[in-house]
SESE-737822 format. One record per residue (C-alpha): residue in one letter; x, y, z. Coordinates in pm, whole numbers, plus 32768, in hexadecimal, padded with zeros to 4 digits. Layout:
% SESE-737822
AXYZ...
***
This chain:
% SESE-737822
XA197565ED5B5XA01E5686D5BFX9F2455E4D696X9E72552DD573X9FD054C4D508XA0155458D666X9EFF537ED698X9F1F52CCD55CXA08D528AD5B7XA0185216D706X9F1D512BD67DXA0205041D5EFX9FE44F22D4CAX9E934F3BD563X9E354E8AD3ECX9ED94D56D475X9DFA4D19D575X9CE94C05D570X9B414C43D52AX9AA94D38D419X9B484E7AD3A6X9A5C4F67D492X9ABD4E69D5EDX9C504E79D58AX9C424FE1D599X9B5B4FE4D6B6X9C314F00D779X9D774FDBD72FX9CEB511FD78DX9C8E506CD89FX9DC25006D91DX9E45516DD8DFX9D2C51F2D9C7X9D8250D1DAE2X9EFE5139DAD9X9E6052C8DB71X9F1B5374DA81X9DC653FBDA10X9D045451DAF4X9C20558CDACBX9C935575D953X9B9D55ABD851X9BDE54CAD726X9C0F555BD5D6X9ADD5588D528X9A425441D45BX9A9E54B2D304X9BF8555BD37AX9C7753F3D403X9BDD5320D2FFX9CB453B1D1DEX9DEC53B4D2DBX9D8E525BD2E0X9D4151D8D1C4X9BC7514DD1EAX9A7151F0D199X99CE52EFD295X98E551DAD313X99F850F6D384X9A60523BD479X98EB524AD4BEX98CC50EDD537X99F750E6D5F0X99995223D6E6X9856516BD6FFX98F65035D777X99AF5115D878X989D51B3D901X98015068D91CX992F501DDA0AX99135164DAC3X9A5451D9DA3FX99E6532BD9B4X98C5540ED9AEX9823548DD85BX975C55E8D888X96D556BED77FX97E757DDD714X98E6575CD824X995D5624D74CX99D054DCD7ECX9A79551FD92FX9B6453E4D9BCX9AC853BEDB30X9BF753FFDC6BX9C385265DC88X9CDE52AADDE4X9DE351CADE88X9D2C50B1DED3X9C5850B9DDB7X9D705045DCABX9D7C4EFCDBF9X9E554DDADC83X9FFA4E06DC43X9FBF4F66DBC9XA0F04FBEDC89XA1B94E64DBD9XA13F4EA2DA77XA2564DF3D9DFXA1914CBFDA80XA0654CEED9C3XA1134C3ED869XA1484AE8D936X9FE14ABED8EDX9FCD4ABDD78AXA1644A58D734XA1EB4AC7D5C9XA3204A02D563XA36B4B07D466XA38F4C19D584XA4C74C4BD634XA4B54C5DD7A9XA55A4DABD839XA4644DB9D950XA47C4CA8DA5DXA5B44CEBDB55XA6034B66DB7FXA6D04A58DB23XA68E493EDA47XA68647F1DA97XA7B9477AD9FEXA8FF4696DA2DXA95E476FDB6AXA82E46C5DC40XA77D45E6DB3EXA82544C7DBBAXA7CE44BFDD47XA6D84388DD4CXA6384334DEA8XA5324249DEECXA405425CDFE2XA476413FE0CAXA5964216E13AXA49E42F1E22DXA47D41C5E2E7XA54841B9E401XA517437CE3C5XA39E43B2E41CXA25C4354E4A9XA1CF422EE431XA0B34311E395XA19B43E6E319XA0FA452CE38CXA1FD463CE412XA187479CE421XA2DA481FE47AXA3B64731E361XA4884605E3ADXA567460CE4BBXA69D459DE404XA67246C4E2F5XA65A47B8E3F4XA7724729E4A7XA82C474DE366XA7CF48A6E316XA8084931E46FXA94F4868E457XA9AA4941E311XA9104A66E397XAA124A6BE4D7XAB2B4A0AE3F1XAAB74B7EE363XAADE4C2FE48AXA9814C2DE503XA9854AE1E639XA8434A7EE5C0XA78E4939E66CXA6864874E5E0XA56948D9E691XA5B64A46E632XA56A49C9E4A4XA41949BAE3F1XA41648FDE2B2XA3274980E18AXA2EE498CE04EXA3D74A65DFACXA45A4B96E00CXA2F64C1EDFE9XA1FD4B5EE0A1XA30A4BCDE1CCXA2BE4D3BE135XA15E4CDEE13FXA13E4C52E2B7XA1F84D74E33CXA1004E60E27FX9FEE4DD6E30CXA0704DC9E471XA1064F27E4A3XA04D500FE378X9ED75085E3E2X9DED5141E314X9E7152ACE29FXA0105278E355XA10552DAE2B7XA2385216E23BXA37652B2E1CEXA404523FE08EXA5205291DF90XA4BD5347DE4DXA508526BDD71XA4C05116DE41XA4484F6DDE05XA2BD4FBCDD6EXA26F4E91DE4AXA2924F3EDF7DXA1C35042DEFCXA07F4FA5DE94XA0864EC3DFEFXA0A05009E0A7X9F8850AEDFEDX9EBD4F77E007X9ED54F77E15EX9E2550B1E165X9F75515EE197XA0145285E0FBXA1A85280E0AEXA25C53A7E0A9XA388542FDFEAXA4BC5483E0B0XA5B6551CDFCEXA7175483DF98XA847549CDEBFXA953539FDE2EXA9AC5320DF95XA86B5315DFE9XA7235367E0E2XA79F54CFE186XA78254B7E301XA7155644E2E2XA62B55FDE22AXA57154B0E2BFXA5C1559AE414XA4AB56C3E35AXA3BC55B9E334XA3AD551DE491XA3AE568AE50BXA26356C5E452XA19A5586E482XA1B7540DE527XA229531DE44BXA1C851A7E424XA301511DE3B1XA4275175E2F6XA4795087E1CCXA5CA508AE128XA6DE4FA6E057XA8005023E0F3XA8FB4F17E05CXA86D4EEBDF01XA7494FD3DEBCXA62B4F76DDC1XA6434FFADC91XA79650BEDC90XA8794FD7DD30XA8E050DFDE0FXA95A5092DF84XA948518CE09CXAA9D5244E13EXAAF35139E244XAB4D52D4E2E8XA9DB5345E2CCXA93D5223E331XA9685267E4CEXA8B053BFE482XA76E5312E40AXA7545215E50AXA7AE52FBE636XA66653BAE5BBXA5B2526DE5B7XA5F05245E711XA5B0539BE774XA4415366E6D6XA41C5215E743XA40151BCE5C3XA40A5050E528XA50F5026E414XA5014F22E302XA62F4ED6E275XA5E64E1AE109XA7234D40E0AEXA6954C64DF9DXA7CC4CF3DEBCXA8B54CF0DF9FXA9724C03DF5FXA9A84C6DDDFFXAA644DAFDE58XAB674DABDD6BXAC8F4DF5DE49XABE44D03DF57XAAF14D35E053XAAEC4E78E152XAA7D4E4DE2D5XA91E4E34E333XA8674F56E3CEXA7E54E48E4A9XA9354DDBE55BXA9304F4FE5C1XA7F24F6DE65CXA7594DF3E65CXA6194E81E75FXA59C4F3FE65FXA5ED4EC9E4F5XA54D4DBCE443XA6404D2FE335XA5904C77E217XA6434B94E145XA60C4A8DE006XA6BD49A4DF37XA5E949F8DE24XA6EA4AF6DD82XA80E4A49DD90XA76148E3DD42XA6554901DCA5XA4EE49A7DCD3XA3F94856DCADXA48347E5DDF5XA3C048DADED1XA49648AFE00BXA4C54A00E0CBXA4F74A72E1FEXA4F04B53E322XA5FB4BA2E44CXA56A4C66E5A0XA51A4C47E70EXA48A4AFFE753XA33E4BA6E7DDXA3134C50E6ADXA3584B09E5E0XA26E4A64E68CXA1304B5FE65CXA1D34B57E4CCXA1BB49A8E52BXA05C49B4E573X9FE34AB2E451XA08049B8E377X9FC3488BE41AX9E934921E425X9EC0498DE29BX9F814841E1BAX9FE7475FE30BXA13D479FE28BXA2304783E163XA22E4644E06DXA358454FE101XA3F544F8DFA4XA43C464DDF6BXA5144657E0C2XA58B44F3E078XA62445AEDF67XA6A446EADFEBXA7394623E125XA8244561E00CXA88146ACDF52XA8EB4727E0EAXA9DE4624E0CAXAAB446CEDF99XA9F94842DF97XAB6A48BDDF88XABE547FCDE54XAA5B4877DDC0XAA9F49F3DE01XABFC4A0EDD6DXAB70496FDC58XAA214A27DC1FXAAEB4B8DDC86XABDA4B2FDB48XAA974AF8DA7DXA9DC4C24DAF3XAAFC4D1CDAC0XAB5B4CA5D965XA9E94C9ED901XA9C14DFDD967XAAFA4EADD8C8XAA9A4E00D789XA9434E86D7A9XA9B54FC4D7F2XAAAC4FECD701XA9B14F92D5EDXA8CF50BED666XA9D1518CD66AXAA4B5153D522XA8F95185D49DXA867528ED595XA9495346D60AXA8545482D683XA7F95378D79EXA898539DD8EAXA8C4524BD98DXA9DE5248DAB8XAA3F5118DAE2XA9E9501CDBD9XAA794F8FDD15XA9BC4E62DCF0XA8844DBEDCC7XA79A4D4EDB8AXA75F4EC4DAD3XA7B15017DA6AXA7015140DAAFXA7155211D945XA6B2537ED984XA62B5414D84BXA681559CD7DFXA5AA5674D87DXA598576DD739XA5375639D64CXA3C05642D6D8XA39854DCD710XA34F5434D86BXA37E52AED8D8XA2345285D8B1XA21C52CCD734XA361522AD70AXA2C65106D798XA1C750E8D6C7XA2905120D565XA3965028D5EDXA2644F16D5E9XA1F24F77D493XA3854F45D407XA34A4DD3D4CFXA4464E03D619XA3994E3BD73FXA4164F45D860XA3A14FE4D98CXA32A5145D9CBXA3C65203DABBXA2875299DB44XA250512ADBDCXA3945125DCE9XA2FD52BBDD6AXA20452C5DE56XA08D533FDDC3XA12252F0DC80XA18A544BDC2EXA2105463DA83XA36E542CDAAEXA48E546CD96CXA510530DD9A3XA4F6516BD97FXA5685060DA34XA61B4F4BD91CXA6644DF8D9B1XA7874D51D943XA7614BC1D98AXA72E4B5AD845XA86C4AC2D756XA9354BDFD6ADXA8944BC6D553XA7594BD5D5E9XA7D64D18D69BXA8334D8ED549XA7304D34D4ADXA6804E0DD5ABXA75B4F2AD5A8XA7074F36D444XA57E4F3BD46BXA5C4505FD572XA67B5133D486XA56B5115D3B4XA4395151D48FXA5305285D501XA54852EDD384XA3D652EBD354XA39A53D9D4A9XA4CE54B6D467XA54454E1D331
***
């Protein structure tokens, strides 16, 4: 594939977008240039990518003018238009979550193969709870940094039931999975430390690091998952931040690690004195039922976070996070001193769902699996050149594409939102967004909306390789 035919591929149904003609394209070349896969590019030449495109010479014109007026490239006599080095922290909000990006303009004709959560439907649409209820629960003013007592009685009540004797002042509430993510970024990850991450791994995780200033790095791993040899090679070379990881359910391929391997990676934790992060949002929908936390085998040093958002439903942003109570508290007091603390409703909410989370699980596990294998059978039928092993739980697949077919996630990506189904890249779960051959496909949605999508995929793969 050629970089002209690349870039258009990359810029999407960039004719959908809102304004004049010359702004749409500005706008998606653009975004392109804010995702980094460009940087130090030139662009094709004005009349080249106008009759790729479509549109008169001056519409190309226009739109590198509009980018220069943004300080995205540089124009220079016989050098061409050169896409500036946009750098970590210079990218766009959610480039690392751009499967977010269509909440803001919603198209009820697209179908939704992007977003890793669960709908709000007949499995939790019917827990009601009204405001009186935090009564006799909080403050009068209803301020509690650290979340109500009662729900973090509850969770640490569930939490010991799972092996891990939890108590409540050892539990932070937050909102979602990721605002704990985001507090223990900004506590533990300085300027320039490194984090070590899985290749492929949640995008979320990603952009906080970077944001933070940050910089994640790769440690290789295979089917049962991070290799102690080589996280050991890293933490021989340099010292490390943190080490993130989704040992029980991992973000996006649904993998777990070797309950065998996992006393190898945290007996080189201890030996550099490293902070672990155990991310068990999806736990709980691990198809064959949850595995042990990493935290019940070395509590000092792991911090376990945890949601409801997966296995309920996203909109109620109630998370959590599990550690030693001194390092709760400093995660307390970051959260004061940011929101004051998490919305009670929400944890009005979540403390009901505690109440039956068992009877909720079974049920969402039964919806999750048969959601998937449809899914996946559908792609299989129709794409059978795609390699997608199949999941031990959680909301997608991770589809590896043919490496001799020429086409990466990223170009994928952007024909799958022309054909109307929306997908993510793989280049967005690897850290410094390196091209990957491969796309994360969500599978929430009903089954004819999954083959409805399945369908749209076969043809945006169709139209790429023939």
């Amino acid at each position: 594939m050629s970089e002209l035919t690349r870039l258009t591929a990359q810029l999407g149904d960039w004719r959908q977008r809102p304004g004049a003609l010359v702004e749409r394209l500005a706008d998606a070349l653009a975004a392109v240039i804010e995702r980094g896969g460009l940087d130090g590019v030139r662009l094709p030449a004005e009349r080249r990518l106008a009759s790729e495109l479509g549109v008169s010479r001056a519409t190309v014109v226009h739109a590198y003018a509009r980018l220069r007026e943004r300080r995205l490239v540089l124009s220079r006599e016989r050098s061409g238009t050169v896409v500036r080095s946009v750098g970590r922290r210079g990218r766009a909000p959610g480039t690392q979550l751009p499967q977010l990006h269509r909440l803001l303009a919603p198209d009820a004709e697209r179908v939704d193969l992007a977003v890793a959560a669960p709908p709000l439907d007949e499995l939790v649409a019917g827990i009601a709870v009204e405001l009186g209820e935090a009564a006799e629960l909080v403050q009068p003013h209803g301020y509690d940094p650290q979340g109500m007592p009662a729900l973090r009685e509850a969770i640490a009540e569930r939490l010991t039931r799972d092996g891990l004797d939890a108590r409540a002042d050892e539990v932070l509430i937050t909102s979602g999975a990721h605002e704990a993510l985001n507090l223990i970024t900004a506590l533990f990850v300085g300027r320039s430390q490194p984090v070590a991450v899985d290749a492929p791994t949640y995008p979320g995780a990603l952009e906080l690091f970077e944001r933070a200033g940050g910089r994640p790095l790769t440690v290789a791993g295979d089917a049962a998952g991070m290799r102690a040899d080589a996280l050991a090679a890293l933490l021989d070379r340099q010292v490390v931040a943190l080490l993130y990881l989704m040992p029980g359910c991992h973000s996006p391929t649904g993998r777990s690690i070797a309950l065998g391997r996992r006393p190898a990676l945290l007996e080189l934790a201890a030996r550099h004195d490293l902070l672990v992060v155990e991310d068990a949002a999806l736990d709980k929908l691990r198809f064959d039922g949850p595995l042990p936390s990493l935290r019940a085998l070395a509590p000092e040093r792991v911090l376990r976070v945890g949601s409801l958002d997966k296995l309920a439903w996203a909109g109620l942003r109630v998370g959590w996070v599990c550690g030693p109570r001194a390092t709760i508290a400093r995660l307390a007091a970051l959260k004061a001193a940011r929101d004051l603390g998490s919305g009670i409703l929400g944890q009005l909410a979540a403390l009901r769902l505690l109440r039956d989370v068992d009877t909720l699980r079974v049920a969402r596990v039964e919806q999750a699996r048969a959601r998937m294998e449809h899914l996946r059978g559908e792609l299989a039928a129709r794409i059978p050149a795609w390699r997608i092993d199949r999941p031990q739980g959680g909301w997608s697949l991770w589809a590896e594409l043919p490496p001799d077919a020429g086409v990466d996630g990223d170009a994928l990506t952007a024909a799958a939102a022309r054909h109307g189904v929306d997908v993510a890249a793989g280049s967005a779960h690897v850290a410094g967004r390196e091209r990957v051959s491969a796309i994360r496909i969500a599978y929430p949605a009903p089954e004819p909306l999954l083959t409805k999508g399945a369908e749209r995929l076969a043809a945006a793969w169709a139209e790429l390789a023939p």
